[in-house]
Z-matrix of the N, CA and C atoms (Angstrom, degrees):
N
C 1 1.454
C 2 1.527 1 111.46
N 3 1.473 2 97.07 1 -31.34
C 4 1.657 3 97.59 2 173.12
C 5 1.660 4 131.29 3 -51.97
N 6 1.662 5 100.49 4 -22.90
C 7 1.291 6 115.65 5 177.57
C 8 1.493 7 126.67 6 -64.46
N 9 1.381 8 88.13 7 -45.68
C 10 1.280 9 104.32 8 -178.59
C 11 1.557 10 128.73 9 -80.12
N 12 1.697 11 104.15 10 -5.66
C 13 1.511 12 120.45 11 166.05
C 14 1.461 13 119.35 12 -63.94
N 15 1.410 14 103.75 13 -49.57
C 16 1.594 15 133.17 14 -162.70
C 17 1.518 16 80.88 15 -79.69
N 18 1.316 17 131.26 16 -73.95
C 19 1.440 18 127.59 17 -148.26
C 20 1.850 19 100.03 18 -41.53
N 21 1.485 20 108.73 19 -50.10
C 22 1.635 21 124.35 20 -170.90
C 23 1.445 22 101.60 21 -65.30
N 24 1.464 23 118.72 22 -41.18
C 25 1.559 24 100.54 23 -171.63
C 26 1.762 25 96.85 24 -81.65
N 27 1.248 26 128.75 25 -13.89
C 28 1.298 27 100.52 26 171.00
C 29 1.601 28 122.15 27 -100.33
N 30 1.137 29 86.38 28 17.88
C 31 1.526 30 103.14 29 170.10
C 32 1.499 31 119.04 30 -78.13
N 33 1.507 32 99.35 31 -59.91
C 34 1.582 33 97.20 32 -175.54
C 35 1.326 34 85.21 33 -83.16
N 36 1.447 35 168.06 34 -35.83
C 37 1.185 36 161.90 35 177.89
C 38 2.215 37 90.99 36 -19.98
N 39 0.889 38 84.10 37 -63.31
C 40 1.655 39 108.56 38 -155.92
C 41 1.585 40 91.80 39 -65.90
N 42 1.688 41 132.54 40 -53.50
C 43 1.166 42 114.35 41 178.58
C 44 1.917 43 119.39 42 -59.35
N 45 1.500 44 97.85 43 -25.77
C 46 1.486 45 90.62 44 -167.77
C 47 1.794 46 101.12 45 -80.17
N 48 0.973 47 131.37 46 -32.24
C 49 1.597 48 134.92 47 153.97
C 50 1.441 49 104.04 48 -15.77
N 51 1.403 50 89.71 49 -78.73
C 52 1.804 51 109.19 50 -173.85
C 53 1.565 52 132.53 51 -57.95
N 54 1.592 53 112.04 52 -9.87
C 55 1.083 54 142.77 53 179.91
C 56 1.650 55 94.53 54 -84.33
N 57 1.475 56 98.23 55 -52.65
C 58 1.610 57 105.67 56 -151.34
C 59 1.761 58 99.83 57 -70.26
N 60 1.114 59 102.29 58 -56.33
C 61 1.546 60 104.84 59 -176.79
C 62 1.542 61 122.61 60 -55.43
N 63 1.656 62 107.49 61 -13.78
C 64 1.131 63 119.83 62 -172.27
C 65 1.738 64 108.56 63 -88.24
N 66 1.252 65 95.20 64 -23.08
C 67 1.919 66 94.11 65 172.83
C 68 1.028 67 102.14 66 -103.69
N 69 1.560 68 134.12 67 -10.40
C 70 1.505 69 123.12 68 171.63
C 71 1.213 70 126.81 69 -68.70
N 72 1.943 71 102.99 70 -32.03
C 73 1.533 72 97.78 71 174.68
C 74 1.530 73 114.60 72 -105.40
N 75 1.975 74 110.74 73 8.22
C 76 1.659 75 87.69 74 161.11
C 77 1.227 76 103.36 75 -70.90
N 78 1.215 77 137.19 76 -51.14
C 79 1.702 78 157.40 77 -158.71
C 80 1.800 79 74.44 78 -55.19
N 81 0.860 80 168.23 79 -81.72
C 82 1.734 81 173.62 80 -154.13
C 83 0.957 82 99.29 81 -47.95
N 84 2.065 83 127.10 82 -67.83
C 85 1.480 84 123.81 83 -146.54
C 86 1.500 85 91.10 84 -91.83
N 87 1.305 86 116.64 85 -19.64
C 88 1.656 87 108.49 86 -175.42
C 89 1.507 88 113.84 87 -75.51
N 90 1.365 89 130.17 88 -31.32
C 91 1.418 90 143.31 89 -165.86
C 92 1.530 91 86.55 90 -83.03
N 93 1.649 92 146.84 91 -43.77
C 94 1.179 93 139.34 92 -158.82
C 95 1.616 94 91.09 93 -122.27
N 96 1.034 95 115.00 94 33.61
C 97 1.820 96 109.90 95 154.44
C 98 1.443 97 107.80 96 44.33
N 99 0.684 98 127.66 97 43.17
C 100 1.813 99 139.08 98 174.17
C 101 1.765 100 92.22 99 -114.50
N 102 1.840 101 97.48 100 155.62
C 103 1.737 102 96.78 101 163.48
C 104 1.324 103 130.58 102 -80.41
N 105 1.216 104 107.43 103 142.86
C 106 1.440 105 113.46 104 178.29
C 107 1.497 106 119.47 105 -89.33
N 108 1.292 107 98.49 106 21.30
C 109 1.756 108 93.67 107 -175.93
C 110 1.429 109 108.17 108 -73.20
N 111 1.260 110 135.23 109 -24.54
C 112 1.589 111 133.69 110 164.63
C 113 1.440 112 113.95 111 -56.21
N 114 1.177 113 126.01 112 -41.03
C 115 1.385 114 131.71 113 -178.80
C 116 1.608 115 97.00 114 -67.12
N 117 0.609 116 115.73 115 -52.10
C 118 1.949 117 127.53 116 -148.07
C 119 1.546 118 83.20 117 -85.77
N 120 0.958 119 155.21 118 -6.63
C 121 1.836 120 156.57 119 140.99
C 122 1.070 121 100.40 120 -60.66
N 123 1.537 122 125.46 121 -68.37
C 124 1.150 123 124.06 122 -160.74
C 125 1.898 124 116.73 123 -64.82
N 126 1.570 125 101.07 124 -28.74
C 127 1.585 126 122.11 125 164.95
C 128 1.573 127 115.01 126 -51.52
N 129 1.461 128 105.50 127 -59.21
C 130 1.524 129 125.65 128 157.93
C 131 1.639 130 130.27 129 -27.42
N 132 1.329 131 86.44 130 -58.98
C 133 1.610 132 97.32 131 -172.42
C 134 1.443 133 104.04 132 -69.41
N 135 1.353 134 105.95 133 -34.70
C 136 1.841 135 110.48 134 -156.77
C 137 1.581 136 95.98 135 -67.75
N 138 1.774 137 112.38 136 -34.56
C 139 1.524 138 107.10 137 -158.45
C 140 1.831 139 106.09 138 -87.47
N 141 1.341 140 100.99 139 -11.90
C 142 1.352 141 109.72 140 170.18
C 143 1.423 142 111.43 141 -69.83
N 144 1.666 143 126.89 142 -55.75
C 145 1.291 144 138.25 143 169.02
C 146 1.703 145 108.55 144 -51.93
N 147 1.187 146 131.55 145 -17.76
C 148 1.331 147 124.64 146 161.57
C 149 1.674 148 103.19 147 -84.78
N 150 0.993 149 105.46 148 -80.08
C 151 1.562 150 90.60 149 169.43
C 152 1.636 151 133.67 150 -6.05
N 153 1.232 152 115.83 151 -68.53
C 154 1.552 153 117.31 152 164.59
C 155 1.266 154 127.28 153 -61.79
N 156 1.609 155 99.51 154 -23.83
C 157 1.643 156 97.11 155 -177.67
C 158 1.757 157 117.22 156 -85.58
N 159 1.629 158 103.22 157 0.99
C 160 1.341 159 103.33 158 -164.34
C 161 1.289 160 101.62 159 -106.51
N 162 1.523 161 110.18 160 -15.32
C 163 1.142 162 125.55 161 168.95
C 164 2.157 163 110.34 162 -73.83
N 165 0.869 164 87.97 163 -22.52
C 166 1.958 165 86.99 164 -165.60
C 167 1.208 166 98.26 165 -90.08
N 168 1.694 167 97.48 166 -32.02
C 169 2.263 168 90.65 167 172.82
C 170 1.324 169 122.02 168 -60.58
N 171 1.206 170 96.74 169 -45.57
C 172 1.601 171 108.74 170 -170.34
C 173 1.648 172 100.36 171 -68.46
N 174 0.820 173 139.55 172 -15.82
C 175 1.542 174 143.38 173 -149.03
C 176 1.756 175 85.08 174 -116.26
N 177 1.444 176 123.84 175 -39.24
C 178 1.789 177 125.23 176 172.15
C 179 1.280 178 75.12 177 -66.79
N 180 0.924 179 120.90 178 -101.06
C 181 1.724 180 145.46 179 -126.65
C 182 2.152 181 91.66 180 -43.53
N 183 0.795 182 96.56 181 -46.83
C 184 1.637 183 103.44 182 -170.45
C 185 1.574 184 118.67 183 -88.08
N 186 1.302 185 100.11 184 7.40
C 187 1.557 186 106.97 185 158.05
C 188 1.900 187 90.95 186 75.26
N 189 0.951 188 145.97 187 -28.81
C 190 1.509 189 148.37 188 170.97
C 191 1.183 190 108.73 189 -4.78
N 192 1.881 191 133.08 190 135.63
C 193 1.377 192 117.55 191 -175.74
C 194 1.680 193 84.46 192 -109.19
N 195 1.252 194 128.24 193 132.28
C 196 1.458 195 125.91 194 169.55
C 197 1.418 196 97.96 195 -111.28
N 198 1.497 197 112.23 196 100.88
C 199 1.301 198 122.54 197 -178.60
C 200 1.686 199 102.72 198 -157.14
């Protein structure tokens, strides 16, 4: 069970990274007028990766057989 603690905290570890860098460099490409469409992917992806992951807890946490 221990595995599966660590795996989740470095899970969202990794989305909130990906979150973070993702408003750091719109807040970047927007202040220097460049596009932010790279940022706003990277914004994307992160809120998708919360998405699934809140889904896989609840599905641990609730005993759920996804099979």
């Amino acid at each position: 069970m221990e595995g599966i603690v660590l795996l989740s905290v470095i899970y969202w570890i990794v989305v909130a990274v990906i979150f973070l860098i993702g408003i750091i460099k719109i807040i970047v490409a927007s202040a220097n007028n460049k596009p932010v469409k790279p940022a706003l992917k990277l914004v994307i992806a992160s809120v998708i990766m919360l998405v699934i992951g809140v889904g896989a807890c609840a599905a641990i946490l609730g005993g759920i057989s996804v099979r």
